[in-house]
N, C-alpha and C positions, 0 to 999 in steps of 0.2 A: 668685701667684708661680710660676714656670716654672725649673726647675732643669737645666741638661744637662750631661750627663757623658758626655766626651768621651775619656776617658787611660783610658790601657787600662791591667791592675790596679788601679783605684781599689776604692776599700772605701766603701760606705756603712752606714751603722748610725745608730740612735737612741740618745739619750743626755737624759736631763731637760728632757724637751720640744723637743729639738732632734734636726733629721737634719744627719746629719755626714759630710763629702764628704772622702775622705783620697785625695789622689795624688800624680803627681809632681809637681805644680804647689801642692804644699802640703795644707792644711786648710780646708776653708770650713765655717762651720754656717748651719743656716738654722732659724727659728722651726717648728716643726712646722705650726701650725695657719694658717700664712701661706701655704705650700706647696700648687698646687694640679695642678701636671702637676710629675714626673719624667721627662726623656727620655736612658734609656741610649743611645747614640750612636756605641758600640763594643761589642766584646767583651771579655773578660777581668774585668768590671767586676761585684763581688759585692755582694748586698745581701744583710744579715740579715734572716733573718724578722720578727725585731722592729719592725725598721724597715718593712719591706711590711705586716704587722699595725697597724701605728699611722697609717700612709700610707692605708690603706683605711679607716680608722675615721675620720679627717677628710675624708672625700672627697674624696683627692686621688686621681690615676691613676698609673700606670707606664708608660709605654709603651717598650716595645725594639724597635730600631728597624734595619735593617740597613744596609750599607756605600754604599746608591745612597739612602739615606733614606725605603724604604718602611717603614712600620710592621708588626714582625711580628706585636706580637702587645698586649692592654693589659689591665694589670692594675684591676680597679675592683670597686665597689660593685656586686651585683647590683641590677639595676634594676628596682622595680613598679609603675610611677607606670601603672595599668590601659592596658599596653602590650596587650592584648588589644584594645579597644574600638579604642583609635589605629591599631594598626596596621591593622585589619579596613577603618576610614576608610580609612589609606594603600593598599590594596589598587585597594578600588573607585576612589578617584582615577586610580590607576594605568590603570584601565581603561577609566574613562569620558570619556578626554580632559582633566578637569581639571587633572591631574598636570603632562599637557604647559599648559598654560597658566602654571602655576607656573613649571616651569622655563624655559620663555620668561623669566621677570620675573628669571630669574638668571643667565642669556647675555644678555639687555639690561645686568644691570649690569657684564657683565664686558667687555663692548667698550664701554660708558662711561668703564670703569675704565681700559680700554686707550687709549680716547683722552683721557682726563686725561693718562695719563703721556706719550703723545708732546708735548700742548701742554707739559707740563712741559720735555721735552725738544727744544722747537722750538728754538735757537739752536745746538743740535747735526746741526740735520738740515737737511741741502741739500734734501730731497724734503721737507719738512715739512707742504707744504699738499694735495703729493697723497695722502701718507701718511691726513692729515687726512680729506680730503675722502671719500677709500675706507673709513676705519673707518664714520664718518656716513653717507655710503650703505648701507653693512650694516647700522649700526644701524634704519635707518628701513625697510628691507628685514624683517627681524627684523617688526615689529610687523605684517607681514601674514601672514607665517606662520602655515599653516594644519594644516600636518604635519610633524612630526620632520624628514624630510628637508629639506624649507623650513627649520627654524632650524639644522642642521646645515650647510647649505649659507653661512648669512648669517655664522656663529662661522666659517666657514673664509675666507669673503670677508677677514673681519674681519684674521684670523688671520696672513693673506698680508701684508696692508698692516703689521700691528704689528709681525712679527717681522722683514720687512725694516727698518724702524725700529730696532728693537733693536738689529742687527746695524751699524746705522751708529754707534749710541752704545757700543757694548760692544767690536766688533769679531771679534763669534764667529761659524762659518760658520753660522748657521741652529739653527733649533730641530728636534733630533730629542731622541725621551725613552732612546734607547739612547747618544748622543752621550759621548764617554770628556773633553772637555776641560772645562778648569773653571768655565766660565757657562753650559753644560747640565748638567753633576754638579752645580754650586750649587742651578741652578732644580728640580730635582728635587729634590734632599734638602730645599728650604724650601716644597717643596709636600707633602713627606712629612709635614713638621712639621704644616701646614696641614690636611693628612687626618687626623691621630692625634685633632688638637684638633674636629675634627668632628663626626667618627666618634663621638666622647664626645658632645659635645653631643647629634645624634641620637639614643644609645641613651637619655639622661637624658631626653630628650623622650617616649620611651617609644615611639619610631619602630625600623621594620624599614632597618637599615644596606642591606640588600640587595636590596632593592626600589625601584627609583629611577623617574624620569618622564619621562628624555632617553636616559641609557647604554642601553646593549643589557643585557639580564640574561648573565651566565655564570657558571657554577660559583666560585665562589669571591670575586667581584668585588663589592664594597661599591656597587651601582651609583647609590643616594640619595647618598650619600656625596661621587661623584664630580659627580654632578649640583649639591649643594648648595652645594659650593669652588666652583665655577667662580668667582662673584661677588666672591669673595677674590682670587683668583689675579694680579692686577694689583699688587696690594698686594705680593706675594712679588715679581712683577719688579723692581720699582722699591726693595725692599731690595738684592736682586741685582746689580743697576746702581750702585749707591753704592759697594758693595763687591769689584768683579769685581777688581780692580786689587790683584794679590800671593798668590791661589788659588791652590793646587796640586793638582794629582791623581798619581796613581800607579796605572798599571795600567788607568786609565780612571775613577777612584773618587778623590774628595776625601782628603787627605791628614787623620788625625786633629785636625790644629789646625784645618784651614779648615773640618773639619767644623763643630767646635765654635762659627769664628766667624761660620759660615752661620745654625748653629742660636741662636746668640747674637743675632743683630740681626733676625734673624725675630722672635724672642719679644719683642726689646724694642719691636719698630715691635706686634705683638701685643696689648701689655702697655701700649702710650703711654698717657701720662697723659693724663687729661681724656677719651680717646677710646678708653679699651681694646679691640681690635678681637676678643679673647677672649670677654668681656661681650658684644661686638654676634650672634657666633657661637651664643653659649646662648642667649638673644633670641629669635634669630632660627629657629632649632630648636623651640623651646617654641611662636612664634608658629605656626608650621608647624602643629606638632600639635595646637592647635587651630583652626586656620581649615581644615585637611580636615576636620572633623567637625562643625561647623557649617553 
């Protein structure tokens, strides 16, 4: 279960087994040991220690997260699952070309992803089949991809055709990640969401967040991370698109409720029964970190 708290002064604390969410939109309790991400979503919003002590003894996380939805920072269980041996694998992958093989197999699923969603959205879309046709040529482009530039070049083909798509369903000018209106501040803060929940999985797998096999490395940039979401990221548009219609920003930045109903329908398409897309996340990390060391 995935908690977010959105209202700024709210109060969290533990209470007999339960974390308890106090703001102005009332009280909610949740079962302690149900609880497996918190995501603070504002400022002002306190947590007792108690509550963060009992929160990391069930292995749940914290994550606080800032006003454009990047994650600043997450609270967890120190990790030992002999992240030594794994990462050393992740290393050499890195460098002997396998790494990029891998990540090919996750820009493949993410312009899949991307054209599931326009056939979703064909009866919206005048361009539909050219939209169509240009994803699947980059897709089929992709799998000869011989170097980073090759698959960088087939995710931008891709890129072109899906976000002009978008733009006919949603009716927003285009995808930029600095963009101040509210269906680029949604797509970003539910891709934050999409990083927090990551980020976790890879360190649980006992993988270096910062060492990736597509990104460019730089100081401070989670770059497996960013490499890893790609394969998700279709999944955040198409909550996006459900919900673009009543968003607000202020300033260039989601207003506190839209934040919360960003981060709301993220976790629940997330969290879908029968198919939890959280579960597929850890999975999919742990498979990681064994098939580089193999």
């Amino acid at each position: 279960m995935q908690v977010a708290v959105a209202s700024y002064g709210a109060r969290i604390r533990a209470r007999k087994g339960l974390l308890v969410v106090e703001g102005r939109e009332g009280r909610r309790e949740y079962p302690l040991h149900q609880v497996d991400e918190v995501l603070l979503l504002t400022g002002g919003v306190s947590i007792s220690a108690r509550a963060l002590r009992m929160l990391l003894r069930a292995g749940a996380t914290v994550v606080v997260m800032d006003a454009r939805g990047e994650p600043l920072g997450v609270f967890m269980k120190p990790v030992g699952d002999a992240t030594g041996a794994k990462r050393l694998c992740q290393y050499q992958a890195a460098v002997s070309g396998r790494g990029l093989e891998i990540a090919k197999g996750w820009v493949w699923r993410k312009i899949r992803g991307q054209l599931e969603n326009v056939k979703r959205w064909r009866r919206r879309l005048a361009k539909y089949r050219e939209y169509a046709e240009r994803i699947s040529a980059a897709a089929d482009a992709l799998r000869h991809a011989a170097e980073p530039h090759d698959v960088l070049e087939a995710e931008a083909a891709a890129a072109e055709a899906y976000w002009s798509a978008y733009r006919e369903v949603t009716g927003f000018p285009g995808r930029d990640q600095e963009g101040g209106d509210p269906v680029n501040a949604a797509l970003n803060y539910g891709y934050g969401v999409l990083k927090a929940l990551c980020f976790k999985s890879l360190l649980i797998a006992g993988l270096d967040p910062y060492v990736g096999f597509l990104h460019a490395e730089k100081s401070g940039r989670p770059s497996l991370v960013l490499d890893f979401m790609e394969q998700w990221r279709p999944r955040v548009d198409a909550v996006v698109a459900k919900i673009y219609d009543g968003l607000e920003t202020e300033g260039g930045l989601l207003t506190h409720q839209s934040r919360l109903r960003v981060a709301a329908a993220v976790l629940e398409e997330l969290g879908a029964a029968g198919k939890p897309l959280s579960a597929e996340i850890h999975r999919e990390a742990s498979a990681l970190a064994r098939s580089i060391c193999t």
